[in-house]
Biopython code that builds the backbone (N, CA, C, O; Angstrom):
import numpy as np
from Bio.PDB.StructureBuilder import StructureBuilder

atoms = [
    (1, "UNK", "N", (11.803, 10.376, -22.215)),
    (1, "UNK", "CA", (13.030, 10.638, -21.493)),
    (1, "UNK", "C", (13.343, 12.130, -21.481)),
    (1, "UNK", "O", (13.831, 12.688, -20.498)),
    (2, "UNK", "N", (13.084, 12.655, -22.452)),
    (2, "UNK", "CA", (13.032, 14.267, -22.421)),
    (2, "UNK", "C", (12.389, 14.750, -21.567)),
    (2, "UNK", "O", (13.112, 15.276, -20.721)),
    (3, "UNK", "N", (11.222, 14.844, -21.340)),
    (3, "UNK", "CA", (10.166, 15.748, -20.532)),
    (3, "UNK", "C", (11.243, 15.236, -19.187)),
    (3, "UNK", "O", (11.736, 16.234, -18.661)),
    (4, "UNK", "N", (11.568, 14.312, -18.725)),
    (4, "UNK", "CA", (11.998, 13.760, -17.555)),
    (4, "UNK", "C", (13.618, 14.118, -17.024)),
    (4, "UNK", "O", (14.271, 13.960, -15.992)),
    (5, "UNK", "N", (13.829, 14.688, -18.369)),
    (5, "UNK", "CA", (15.306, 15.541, -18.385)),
    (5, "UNK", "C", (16.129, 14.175, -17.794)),
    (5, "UNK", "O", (16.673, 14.225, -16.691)),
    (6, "UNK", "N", (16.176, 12.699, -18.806)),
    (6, "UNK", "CA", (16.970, 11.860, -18.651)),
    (6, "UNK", "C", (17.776, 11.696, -19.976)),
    (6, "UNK", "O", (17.311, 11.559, -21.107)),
    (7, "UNK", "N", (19.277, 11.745, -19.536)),
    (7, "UNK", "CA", (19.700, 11.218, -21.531)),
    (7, "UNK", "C", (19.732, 10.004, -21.587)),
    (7, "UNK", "O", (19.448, 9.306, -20.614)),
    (8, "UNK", "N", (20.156, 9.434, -22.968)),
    (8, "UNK", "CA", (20.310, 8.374, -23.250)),
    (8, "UNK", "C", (21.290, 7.597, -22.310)),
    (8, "UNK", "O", (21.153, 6.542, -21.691)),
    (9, "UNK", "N", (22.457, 8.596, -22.430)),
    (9, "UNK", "CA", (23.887, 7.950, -21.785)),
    (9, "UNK", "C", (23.813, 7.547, -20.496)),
    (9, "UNK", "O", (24.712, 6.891, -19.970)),
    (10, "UNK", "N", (22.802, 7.886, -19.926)),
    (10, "UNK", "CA", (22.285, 7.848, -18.420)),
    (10, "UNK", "C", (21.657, 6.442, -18.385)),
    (10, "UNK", "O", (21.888, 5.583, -17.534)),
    (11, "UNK", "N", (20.934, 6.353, -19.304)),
    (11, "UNK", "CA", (20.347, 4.945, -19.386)),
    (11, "UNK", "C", (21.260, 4.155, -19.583)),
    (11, "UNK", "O", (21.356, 3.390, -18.624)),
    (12, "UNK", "N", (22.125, 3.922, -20.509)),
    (12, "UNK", "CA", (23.220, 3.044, -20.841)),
    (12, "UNK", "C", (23.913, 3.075, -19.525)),
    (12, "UNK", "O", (23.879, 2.024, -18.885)),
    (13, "UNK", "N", (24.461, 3.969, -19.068)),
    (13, "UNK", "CA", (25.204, 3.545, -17.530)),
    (13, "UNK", "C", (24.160, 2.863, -16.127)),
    (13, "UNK", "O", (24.601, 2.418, -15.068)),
    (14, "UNK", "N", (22.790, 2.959, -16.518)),
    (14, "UNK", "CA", (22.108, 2.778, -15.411)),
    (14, "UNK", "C", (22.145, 1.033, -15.764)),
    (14, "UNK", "O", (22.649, 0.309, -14.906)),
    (15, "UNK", "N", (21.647, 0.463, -16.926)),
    (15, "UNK", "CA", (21.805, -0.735, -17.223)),
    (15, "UNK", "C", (23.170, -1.771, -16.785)),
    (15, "UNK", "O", (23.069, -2.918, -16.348)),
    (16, "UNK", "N", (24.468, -0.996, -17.044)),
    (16, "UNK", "CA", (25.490, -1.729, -17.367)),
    (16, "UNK", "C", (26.175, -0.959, -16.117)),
    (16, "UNK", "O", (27.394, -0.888, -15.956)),
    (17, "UNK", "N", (25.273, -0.436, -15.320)),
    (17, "UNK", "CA", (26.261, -0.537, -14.000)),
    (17, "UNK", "C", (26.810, -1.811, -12.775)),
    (17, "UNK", "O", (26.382, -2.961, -12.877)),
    (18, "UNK", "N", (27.367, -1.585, -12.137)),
    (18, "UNK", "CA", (27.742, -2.744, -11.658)),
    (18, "UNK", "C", (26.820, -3.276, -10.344)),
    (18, "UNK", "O", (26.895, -4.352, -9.751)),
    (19, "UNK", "N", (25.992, -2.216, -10.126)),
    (19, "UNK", "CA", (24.284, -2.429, -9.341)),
    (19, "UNK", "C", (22.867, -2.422, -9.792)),
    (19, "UNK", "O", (21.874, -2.504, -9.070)),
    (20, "UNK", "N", (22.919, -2.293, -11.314)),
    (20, "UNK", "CA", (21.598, -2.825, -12.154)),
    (20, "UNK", "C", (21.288, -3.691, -11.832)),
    (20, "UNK", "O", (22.256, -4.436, -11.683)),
    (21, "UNK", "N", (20.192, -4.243, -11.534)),
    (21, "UNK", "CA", (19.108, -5.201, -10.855)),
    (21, "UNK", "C", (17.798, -5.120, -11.580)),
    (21, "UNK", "O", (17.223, -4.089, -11.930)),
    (22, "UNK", "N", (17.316, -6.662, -11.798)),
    (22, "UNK", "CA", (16.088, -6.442, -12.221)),
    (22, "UNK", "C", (15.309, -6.595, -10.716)),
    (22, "UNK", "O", (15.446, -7.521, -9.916)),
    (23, "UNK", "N", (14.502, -5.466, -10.594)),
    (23, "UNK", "CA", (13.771, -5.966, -9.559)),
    (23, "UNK", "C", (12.484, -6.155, -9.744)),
    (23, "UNK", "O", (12.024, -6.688, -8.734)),
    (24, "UNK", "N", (11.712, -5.983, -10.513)),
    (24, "UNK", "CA", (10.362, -6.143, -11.108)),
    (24, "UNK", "C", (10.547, -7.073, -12.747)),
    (24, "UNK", "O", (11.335, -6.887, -13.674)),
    (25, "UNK", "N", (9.441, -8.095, -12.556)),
    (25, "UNK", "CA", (9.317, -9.203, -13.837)),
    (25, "UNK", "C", (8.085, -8.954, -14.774)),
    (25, "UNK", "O", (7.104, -8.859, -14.036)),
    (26, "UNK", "N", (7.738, -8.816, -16.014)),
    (26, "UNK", "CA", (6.172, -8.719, -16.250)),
    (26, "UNK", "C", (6.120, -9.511, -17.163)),
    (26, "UNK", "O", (6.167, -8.817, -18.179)),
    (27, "UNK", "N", (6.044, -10.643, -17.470)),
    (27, "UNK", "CA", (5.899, -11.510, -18.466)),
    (27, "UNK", "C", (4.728, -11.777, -19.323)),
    (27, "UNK", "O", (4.590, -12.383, -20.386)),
    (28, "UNK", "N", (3.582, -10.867, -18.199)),
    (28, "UNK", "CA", (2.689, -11.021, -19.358)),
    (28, "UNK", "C", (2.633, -9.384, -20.264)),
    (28, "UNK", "O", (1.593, -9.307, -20.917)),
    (29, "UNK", "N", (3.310, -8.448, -20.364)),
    (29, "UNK", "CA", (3.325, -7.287, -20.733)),
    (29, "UNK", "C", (2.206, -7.179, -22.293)),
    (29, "UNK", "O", (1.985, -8.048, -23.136)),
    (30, "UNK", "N", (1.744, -5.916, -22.203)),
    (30, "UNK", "CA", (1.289, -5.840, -23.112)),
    (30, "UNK", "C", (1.698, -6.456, -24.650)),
    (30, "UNK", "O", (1.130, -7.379, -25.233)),
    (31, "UNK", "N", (2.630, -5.814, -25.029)),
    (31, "UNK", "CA", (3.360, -6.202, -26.346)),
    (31, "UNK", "C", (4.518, -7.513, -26.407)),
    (31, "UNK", "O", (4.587, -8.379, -27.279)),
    (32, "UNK", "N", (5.421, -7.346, -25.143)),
    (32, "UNK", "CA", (5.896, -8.534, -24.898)),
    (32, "UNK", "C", (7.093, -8.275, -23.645)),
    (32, "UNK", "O", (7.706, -7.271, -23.283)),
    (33, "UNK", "N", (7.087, -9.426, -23.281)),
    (33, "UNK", "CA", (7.957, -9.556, -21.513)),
    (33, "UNK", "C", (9.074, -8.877, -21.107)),
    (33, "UNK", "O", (10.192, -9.255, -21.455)),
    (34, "UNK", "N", (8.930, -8.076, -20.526)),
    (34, "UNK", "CA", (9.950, -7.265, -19.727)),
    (34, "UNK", "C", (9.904, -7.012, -18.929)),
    (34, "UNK", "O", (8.787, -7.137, -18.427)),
    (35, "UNK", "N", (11.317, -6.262, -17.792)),
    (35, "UNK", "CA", (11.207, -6.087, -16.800)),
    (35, "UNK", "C", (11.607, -4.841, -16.109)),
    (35, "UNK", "O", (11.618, -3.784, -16.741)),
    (36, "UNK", "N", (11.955, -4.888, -14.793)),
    (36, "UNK", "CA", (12.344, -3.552, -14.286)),
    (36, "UNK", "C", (13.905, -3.336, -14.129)),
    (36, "UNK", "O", (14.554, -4.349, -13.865)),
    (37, "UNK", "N", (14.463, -2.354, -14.235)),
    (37, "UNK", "CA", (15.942, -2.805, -14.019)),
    (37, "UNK", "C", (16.179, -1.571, -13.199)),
    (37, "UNK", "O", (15.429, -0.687, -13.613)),
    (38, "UNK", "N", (16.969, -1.132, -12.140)),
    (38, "UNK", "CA", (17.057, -0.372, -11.053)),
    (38, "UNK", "C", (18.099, -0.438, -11.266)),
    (38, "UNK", "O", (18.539, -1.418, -11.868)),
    (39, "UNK", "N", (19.025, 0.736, -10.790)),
    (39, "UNK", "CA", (20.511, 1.423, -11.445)),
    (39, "UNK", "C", (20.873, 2.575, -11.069)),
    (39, "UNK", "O", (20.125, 3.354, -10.477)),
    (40, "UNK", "N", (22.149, 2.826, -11.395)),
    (40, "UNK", "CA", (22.974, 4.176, -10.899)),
    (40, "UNK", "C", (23.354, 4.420, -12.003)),
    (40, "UNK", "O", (23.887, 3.576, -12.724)),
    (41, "UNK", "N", (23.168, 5.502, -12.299)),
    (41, "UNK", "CA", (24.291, 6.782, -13.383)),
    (41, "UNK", "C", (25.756, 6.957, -12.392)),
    (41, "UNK", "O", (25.968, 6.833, -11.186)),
    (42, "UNK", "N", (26.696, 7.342, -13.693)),
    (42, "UNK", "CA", (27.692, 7.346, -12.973)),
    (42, "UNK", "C", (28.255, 8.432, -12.065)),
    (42, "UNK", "O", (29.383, 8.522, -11.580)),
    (43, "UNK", "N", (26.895, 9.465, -11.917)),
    (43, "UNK", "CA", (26.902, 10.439, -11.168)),
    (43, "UNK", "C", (26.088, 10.528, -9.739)),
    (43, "UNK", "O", (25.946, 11.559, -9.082)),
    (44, "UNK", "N", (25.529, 9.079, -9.364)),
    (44, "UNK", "CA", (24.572, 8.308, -8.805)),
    (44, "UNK", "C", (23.612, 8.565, -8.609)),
    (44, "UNK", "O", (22.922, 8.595, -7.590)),
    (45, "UNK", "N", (23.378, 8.916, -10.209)),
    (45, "UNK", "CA", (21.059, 9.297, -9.855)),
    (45, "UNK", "C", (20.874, 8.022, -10.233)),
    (45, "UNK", "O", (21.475, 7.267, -10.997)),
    (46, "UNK", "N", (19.946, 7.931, -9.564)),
    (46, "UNK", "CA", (19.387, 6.316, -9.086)),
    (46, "UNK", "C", (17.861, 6.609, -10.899)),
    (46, "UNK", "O", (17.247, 7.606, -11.279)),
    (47, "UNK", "N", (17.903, 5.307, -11.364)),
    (47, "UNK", "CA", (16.537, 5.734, -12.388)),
    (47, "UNK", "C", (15.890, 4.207, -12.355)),
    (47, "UNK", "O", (16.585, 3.300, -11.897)),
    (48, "UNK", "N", (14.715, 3.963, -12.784)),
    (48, "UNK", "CA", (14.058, 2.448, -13.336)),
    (48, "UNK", "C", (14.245, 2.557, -14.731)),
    (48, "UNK", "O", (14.242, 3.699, -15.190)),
    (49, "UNK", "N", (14.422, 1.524, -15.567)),
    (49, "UNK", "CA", (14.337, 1.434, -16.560)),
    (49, "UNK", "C", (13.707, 0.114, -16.998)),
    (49, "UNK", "O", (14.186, -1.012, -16.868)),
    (50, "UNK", "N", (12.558, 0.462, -17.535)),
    (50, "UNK", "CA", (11.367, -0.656, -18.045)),
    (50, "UNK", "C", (11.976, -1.505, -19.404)),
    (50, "UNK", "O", (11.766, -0.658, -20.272)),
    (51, "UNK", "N", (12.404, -2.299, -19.890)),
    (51, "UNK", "CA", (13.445, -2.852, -20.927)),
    (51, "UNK", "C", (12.330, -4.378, -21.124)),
    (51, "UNK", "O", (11.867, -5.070, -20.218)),
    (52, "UNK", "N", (12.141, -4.546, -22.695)),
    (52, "UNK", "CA", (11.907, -5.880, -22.793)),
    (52, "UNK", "C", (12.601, -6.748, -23.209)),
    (52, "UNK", "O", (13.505, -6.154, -23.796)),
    (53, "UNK", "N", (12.833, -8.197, -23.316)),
    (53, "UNK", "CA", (13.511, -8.560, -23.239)),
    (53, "UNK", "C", (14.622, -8.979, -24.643)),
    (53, "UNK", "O", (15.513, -9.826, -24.705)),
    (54, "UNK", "N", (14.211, -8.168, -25.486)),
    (54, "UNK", "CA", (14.928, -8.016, -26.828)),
    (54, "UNK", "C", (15.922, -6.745, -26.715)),
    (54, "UNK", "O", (16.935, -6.592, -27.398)),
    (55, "UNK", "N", (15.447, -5.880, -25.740)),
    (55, "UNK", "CA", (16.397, -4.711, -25.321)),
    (55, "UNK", "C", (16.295, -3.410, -25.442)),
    (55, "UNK", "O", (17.204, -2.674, -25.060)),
    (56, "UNK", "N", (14.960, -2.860, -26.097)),
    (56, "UNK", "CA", (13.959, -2.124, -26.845)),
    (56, "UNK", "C", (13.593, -1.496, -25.040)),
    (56, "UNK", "O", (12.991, -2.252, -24.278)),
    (57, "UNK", "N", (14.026, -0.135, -24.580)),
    (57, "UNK", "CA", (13.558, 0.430, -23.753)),
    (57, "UNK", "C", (12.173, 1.145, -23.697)),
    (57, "UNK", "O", (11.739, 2.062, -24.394)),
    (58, "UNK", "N", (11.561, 0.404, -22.580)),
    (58, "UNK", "CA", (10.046, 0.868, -22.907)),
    (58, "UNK", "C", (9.532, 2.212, -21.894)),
    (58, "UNK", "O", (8.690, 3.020, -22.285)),
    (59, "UNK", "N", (10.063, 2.273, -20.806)),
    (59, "UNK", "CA", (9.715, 3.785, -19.846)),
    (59, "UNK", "C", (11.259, 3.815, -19.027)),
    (59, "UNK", "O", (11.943, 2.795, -18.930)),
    (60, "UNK", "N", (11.674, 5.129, -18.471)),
    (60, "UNK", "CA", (12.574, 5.269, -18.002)),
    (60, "UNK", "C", (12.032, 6.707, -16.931)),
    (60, "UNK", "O", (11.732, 7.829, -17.339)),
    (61, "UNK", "N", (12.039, 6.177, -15.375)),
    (61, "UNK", "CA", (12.082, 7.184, -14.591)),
    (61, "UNK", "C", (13.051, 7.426, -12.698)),
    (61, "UNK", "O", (13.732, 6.777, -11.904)),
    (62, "UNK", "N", (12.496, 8.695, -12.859)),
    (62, "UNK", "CA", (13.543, 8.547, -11.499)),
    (62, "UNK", "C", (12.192, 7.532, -10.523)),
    (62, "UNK", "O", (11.150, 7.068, -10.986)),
    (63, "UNK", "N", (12.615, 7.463, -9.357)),
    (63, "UNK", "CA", (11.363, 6.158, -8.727)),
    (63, "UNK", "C", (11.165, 7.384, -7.727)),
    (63, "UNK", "O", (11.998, 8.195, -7.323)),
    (64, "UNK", "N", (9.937, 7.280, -7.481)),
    (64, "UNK", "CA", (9.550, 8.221, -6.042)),
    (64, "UNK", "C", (9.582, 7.404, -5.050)),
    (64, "UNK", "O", (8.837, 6.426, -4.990)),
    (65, "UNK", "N", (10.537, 7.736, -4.062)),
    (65, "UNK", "CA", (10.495, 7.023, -3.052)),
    (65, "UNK", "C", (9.406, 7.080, -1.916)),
    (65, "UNK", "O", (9.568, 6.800, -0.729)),
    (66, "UNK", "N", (8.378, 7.461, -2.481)),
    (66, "UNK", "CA", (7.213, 7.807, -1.561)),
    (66, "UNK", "C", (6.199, 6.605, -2.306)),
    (66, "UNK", "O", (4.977, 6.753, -2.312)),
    (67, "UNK", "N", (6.742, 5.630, -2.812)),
    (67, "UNK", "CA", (6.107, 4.530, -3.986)),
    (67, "UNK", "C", (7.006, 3.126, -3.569)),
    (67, "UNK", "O", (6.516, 1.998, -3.606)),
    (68, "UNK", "N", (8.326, 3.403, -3.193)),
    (68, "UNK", "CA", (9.697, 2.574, -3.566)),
    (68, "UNK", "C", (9.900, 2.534, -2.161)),
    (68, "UNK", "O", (9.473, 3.504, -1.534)),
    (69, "UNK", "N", (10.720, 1.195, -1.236)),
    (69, "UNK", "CA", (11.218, 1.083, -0.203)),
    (69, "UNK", "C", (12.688, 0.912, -0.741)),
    (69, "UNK", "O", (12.854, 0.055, -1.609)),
    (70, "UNK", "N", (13.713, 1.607, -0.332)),
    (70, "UNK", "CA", (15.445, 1.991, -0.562)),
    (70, "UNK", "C", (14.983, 1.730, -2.271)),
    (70, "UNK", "O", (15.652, 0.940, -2.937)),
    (71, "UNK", "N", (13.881, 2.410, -2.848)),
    (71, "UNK", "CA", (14.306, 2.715, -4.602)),
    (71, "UNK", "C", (13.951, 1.453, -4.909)),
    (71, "UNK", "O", (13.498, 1.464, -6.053)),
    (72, "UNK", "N", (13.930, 0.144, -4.352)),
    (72, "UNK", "CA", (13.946, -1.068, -5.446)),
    (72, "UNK", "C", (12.710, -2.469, -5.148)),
    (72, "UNK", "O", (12.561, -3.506, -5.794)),
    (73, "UNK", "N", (11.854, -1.889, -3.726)),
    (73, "UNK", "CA", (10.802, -2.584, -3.610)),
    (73, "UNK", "C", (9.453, -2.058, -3.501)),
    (73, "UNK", "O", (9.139, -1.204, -2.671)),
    (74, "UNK", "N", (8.665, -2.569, -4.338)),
    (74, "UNK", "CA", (7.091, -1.702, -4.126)),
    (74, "UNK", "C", (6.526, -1.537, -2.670)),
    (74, "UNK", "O", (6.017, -2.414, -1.973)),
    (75, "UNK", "N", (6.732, -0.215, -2.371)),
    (75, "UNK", "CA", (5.567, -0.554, -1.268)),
    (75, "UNK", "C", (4.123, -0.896, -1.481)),
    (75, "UNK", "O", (3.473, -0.494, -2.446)),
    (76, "UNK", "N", (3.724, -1.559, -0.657)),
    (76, "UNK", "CA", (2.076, -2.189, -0.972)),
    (76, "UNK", "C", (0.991, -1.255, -0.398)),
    (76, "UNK", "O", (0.907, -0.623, 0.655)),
    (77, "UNK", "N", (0.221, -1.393, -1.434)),
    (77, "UNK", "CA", (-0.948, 0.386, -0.822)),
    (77, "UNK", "C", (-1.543, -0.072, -0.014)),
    (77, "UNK", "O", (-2.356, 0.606, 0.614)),
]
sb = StructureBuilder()
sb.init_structure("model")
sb.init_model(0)
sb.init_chain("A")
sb.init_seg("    ")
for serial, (resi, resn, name, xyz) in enumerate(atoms, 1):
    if name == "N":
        sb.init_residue(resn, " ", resi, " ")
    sb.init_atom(name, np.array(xyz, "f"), 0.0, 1.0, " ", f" {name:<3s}", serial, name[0])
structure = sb.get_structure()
């Protein structure tokens, strides 16, 4: 989250905003099942946050929308 110049508090508002969405599922994850959660800071930078399902944040980034259709669907290569 550092190198990415994201804080914590950013994450906590991106989760528990009132447009957090999981939009990605991975149930078979390496270590164990989590998903994607798509969100606003309350300054509205949009971030993903990779979360399993005990609550243990596993990656947190802004989404390139050159990857993302409106930020929250994969485009397909």
């Amino acid at each position: 989250m550092a190198q990415r110049q994201i804080a914590y508090q950013e994450v906590q508002q991106v989760i528990f905003c009132s447009e957090a969405e999981v939009i990605e599922e991975y149930p078979t994850d390496k270590y164990s099942p989590s998903c994607l959660i798509y969100g606003t800071t309350a300054l509205g930078r949009v971030l993903h946050v990779q979360s399993n399902h005990e609550g243990v944040i596993v990656t947190v980034y802004d989404p390139d929308p050159a990857e993302w259709i409106d930020l929250k669907w994969r485009r397909k290569g």
